[in-house]
C-alpha positions in Angstrom: -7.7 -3.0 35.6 -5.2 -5.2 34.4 -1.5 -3.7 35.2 0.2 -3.1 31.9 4.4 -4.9 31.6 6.8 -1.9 31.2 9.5 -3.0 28.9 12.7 -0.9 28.5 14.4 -0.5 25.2 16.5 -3.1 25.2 14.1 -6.0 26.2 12.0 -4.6 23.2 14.6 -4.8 20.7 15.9 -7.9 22.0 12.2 -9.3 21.7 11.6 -8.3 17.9 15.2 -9.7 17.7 14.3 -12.8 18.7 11.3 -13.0 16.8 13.0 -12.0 13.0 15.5 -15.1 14.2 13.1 -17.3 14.7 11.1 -17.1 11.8 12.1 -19.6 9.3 11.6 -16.9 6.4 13.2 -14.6 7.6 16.5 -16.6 9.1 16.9 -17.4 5.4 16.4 -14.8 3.3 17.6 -13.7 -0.8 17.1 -10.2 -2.0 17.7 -8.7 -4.9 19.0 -4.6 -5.4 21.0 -2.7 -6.2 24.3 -1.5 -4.0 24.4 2.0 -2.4 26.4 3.8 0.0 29.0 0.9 0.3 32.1 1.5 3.4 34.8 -1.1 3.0 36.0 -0.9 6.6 39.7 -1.5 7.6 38.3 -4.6 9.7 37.4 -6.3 6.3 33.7 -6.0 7.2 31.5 -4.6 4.2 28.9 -2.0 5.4 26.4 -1.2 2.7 22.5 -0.3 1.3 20.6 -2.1 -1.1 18.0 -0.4 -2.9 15.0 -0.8 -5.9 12.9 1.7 -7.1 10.6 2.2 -4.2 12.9 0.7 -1.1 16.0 0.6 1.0 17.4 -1.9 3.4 20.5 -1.5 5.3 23.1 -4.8 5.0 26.6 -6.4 6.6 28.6 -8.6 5.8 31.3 -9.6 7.9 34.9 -10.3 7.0 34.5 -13.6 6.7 32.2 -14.1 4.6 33.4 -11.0 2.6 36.6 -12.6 1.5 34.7 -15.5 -0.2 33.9 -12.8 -2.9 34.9 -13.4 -6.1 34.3 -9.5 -7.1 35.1 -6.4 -5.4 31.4 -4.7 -4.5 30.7 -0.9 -5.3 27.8 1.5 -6.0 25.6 0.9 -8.5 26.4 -3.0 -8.7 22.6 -5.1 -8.7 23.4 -8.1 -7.1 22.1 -11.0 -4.9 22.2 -11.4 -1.4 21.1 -14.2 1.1 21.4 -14.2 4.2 19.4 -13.6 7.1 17.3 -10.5 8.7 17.9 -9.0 12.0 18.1 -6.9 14.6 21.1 -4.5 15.4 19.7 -4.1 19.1 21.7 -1.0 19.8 20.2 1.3 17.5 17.0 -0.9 16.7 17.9 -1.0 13.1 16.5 -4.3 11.4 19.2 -5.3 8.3 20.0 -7.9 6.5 23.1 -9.8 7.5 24.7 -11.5 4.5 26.1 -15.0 4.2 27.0 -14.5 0.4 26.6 -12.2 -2.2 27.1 -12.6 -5.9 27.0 -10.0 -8.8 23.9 -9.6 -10.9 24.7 -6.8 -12.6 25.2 -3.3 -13.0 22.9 -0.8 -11.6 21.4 1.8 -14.4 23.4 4.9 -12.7 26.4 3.2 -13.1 25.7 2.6 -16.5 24.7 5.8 -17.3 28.1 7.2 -15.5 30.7 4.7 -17.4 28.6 5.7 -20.9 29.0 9.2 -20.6 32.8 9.2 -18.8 33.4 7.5 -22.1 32.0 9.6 -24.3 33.5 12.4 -23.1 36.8 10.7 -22.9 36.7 10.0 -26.4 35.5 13.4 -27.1 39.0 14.6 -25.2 37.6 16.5 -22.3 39.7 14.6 -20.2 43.0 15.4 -21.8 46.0 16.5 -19.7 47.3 19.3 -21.9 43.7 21.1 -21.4 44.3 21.2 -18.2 44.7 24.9 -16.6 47.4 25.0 -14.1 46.2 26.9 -10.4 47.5 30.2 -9.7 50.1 30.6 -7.1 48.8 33.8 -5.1 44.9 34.0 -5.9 43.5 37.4 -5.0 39.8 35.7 -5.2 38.4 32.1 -4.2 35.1 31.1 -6.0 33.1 28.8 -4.1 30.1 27.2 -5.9 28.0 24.9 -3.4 25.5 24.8 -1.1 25.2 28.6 1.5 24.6 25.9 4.2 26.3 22.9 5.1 29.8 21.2 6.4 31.4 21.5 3.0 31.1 25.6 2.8 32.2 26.0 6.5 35.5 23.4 6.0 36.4 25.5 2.9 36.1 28.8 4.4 37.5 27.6 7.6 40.7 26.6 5.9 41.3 29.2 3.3 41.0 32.0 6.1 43.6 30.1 8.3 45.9 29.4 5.6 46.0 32.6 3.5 44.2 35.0 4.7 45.0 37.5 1.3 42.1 36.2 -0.8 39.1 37.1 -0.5 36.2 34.5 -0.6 33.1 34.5 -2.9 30.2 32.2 -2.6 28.0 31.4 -5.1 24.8 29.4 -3.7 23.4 26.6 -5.3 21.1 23.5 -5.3 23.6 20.5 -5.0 21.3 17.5 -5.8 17.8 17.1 -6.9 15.8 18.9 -9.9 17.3 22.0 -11.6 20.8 21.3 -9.9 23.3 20.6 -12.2 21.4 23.9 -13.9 22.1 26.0 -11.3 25.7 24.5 -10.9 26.1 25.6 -15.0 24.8 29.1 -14.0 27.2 29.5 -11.3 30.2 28.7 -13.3 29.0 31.0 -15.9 28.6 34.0 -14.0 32.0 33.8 -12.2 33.2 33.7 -15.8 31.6 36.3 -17.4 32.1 38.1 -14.4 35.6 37.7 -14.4 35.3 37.7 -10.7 37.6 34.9 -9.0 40.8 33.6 -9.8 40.2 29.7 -9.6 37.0 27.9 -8.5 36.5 25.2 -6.2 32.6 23.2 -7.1 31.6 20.6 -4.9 29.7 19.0 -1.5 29.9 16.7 1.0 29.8 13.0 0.8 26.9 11.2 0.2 25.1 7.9 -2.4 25.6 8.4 -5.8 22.0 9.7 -6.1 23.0 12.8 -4.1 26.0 13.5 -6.4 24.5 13.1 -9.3 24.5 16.8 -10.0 28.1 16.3 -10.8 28.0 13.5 -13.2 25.2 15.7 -15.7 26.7 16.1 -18.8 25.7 20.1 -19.1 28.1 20.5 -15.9 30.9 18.6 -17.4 30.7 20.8 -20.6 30.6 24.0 -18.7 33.8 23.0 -16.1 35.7 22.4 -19.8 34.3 25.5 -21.3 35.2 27.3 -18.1 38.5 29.7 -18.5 38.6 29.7 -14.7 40.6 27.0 -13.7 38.6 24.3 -11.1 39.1 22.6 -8.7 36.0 19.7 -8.3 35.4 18.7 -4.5 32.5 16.0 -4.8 32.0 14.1 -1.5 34.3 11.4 0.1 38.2 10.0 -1.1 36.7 7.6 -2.5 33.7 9.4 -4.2 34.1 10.0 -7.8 31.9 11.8 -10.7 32.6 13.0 -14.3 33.2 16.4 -12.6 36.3 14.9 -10.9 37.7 13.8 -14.4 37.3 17.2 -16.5 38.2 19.0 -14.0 41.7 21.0 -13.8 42.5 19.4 -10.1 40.4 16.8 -8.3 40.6 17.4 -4.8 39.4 14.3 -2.4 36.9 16.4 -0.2 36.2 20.3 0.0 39.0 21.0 3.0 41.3 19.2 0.7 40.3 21.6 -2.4 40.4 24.6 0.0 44.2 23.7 1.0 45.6 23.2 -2.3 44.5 26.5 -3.9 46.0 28.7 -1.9 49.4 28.4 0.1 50.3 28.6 3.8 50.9 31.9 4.4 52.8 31.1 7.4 55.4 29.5 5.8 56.1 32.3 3.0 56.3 34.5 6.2 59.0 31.7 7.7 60.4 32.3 4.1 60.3 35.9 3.8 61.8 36.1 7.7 65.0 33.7 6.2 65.0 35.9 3.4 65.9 38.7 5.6 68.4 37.4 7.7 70.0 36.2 5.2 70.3 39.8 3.5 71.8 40.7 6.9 74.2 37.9 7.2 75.4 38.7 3.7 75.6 42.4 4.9 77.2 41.8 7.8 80.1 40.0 6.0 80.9 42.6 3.4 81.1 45.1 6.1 83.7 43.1 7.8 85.7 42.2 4.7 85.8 46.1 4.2 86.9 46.8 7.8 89.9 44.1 7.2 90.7 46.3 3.8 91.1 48.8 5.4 93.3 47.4 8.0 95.3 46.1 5.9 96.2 49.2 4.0 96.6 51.1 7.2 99.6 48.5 8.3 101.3 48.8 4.8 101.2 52.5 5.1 99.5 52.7 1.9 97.4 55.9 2.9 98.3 59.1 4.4 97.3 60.1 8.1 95.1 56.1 7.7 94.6 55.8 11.2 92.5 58.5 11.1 91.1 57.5 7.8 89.9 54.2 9.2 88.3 55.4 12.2 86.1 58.1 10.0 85.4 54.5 7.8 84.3 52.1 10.5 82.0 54.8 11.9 80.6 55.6 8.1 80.5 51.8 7.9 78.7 51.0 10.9 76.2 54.0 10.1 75.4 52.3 6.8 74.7 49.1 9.3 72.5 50.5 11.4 70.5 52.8 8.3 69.7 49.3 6.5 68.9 47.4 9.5 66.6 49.9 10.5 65.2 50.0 7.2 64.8 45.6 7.1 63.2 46.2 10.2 60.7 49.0 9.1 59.6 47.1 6.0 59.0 43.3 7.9 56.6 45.7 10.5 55.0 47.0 7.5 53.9 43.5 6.2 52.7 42.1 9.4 50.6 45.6 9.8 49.6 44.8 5.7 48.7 41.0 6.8 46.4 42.2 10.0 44.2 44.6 7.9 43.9 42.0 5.0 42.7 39.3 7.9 40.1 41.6 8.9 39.1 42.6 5.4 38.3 39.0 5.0 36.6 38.5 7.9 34.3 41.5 6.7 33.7 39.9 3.4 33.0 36.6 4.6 29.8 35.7 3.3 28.7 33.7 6.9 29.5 36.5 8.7 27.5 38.3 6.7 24.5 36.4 7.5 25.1 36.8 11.3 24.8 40.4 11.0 20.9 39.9 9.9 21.3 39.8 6.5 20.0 36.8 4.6 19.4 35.1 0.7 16.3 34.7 -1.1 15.7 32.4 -3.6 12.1 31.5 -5.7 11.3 27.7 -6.1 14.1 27.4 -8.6 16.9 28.0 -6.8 17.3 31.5 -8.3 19.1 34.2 -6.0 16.8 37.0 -5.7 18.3 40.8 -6.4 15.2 42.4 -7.4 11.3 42.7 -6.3 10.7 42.2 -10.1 11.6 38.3 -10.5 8.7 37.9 -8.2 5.0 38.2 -8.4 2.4 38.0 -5.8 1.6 34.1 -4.7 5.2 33.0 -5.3 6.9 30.4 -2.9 10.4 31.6 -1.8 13.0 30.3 0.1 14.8 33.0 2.8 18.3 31.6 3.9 19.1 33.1 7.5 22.7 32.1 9.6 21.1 29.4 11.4 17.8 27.8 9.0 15.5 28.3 6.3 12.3 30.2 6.4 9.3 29.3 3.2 7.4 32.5 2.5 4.9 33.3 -0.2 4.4 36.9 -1.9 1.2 38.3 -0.3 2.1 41.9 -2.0 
């Protein structure tokens, strides 16, 4: 039997390596597609997809050869790369590394995006003075993304530890793919009718500009300007940005970002409120003394009758009135932090993933539709049950 080479992973990638190097195709390639998913590093190196209808292959192009461009590459560009295929032995990846690149044109998503941000520019959707300004002390957060995910836990995460008076409500919905920016429209309409937050934050994590998509529709533009909730839009990366961003009252760079700037740190209006208070008894402190001097000074000019006795009866009134208020300061700043404890654990009651760890979970049908009632279903129907930790299919049986 013949004995059979055992190759580790190295030698094999090194080997299929060698082999894309050494073909004479493939050491000298061109391809044509279409930009996705670029990262501009610090190092000057460009990291980036290109794409067609029915394919994806993952490119490089190192910092020298990037500053030779004559453009500045970004999603959605179609342009034309040579260069050569190989192997990135550490991860296995075959890519194309690029020796040049130049600008073919612009990719139909792109297109699509600059048409309608103009439009609706035009149109004045993007104008300042309709912009709604953010409330100061929001009682309730609207949340409308994804129940499952980095985005929902960043937000929650951060408007628990910053102010832990408002309470959170999610609103789940699809975030790319069919029927999403729909669901994104119905979202923002309930929490208006509803009347039931304060300000919203929409949104998701980063991703190409096929996964936020959602947020460039036209229908969810329309319904964030319509909205008389102010919004806050929280669509992927820094340097992500969709038609949502621009009609928006606030664009926030990512969804912790959104989180922090619609409500403020409570431990600094606590810092605040503390100042606040010993500044009352500084203040306090010194008009008591300027009284006691008053009254000193009357009692060596004689002014009063018996006024040594009359002072003494003062400073012990006086420093009665001390103690009462301070007392009373220190009464009232208990008071708030026993108000602030309850509030943190009202929050943590009402958080909607806590919820979901106590054994209670969502059910949507195929559309994305939250289910409240056996009627919206009928036997053979697919549905989706959300649980803390996964998803479970199911289909109506009776």
């Amino acid at each position: 039997m013949e004995e059979r080479i055992i190759l580790s992973v190295t030698q094999v990638n090194l080997y299929i390596k060698e082999k894309l190097e050494n073909d004479v195709f493939m050491s000298n390639v061109t391809v044509k597609g279409e930009i996705s998913n670029i990262k501009i590093h610090s190092s000057g190196h460009i990291y980036m997809s290109l794409k067609d209808e029915k394919g994806v292959i993952r490119a490089v192009m190192f910092r020298g050869n990037a500053s030779k461009l004559t453009f500045k590459p970004d999603n959605g560009m179609k342009v034309v790369a040579s260069g050569r295929i190989s192997v990135y032995e550490r991860d296995g990846n075959y890519q194309l590394y690029i020796d040049s690149m130049k600008q073919e044109g612009i990719g139909d998503l792109h297109i699509a995006f600059e048409k309608l941000k103009i439009q609706l520019s035009e149109e004045g959707l993007f104008d300042p003075k309709y912009k709604k300004p953010l409330p100061k002390y929001p009682k309730k957060v609207g949340v409308v993304t994804a129940p499952t995910g980095a985005a929902i836990r960043d937000i929650i995460n951060v408007l628990t530890r910053r102010f832990s008076y408002s309470d959170v409500l999610l609103y789940p919905v699809l975030v790319q793919g069919e029927n999403s920016a729909e669901s994104i429209v119905s979202a923002i309409e309930w929490f208006n009718e509803k009347r039931a937050a304060d300000v919203l934050i929409i949104g998701r994590g980063g991703g190409s500009i096929e996964d936020l998509w959602s947020f460039n529709e036209e229908i969810v533009a329309r319904a964030i300007f319509k909205s008389e909730i102010p919004i806050v839009s929280a669509v992927g990366h820094e340097i992500d940005f969709t038609i949502s961003d621009f009609v928006s009252d606030l664009r926030a760079p990512t969804p912790s970002a959104a989180a922090e700037l619609v409500v403020p740190d409570e431990r600094e209006l606590i810092s605040k409120f503390d100042n606040v208070l010993k500044r009352i008894k500084l203040c306090s402190s010194k008009i008591l003394d300027n009284k006691r001097l008053n009254l000193k000074f009357y009692a060596e000019k004689n002014v009063l009758t018996n006024p040594e006795s009359m002072i003494n009866n003062q400073k012990i009134y006086l420093d009665s009135l001390y103690k009462s208020f301070e007392n009373s300061i220190s009464k009232i700043a208990e008071a708030k932090k026993k108000e602030l404890s309850v509030l943190v654990s009202k929050l943590d009651g009402l958080s909607p993933l806590g919820t979901l760890s106590r054994g209670f979970s969502v059910t949507k049908d195929e559309k994305g539709n939250v289910l409240r009632s056996v009627k919206q279903v009928k036997k053979g129907d697919l549905l989706k049950v959300t649980l803390t930790d996964g998803e479970i299919n199911t289909r109506v049986e009776e």
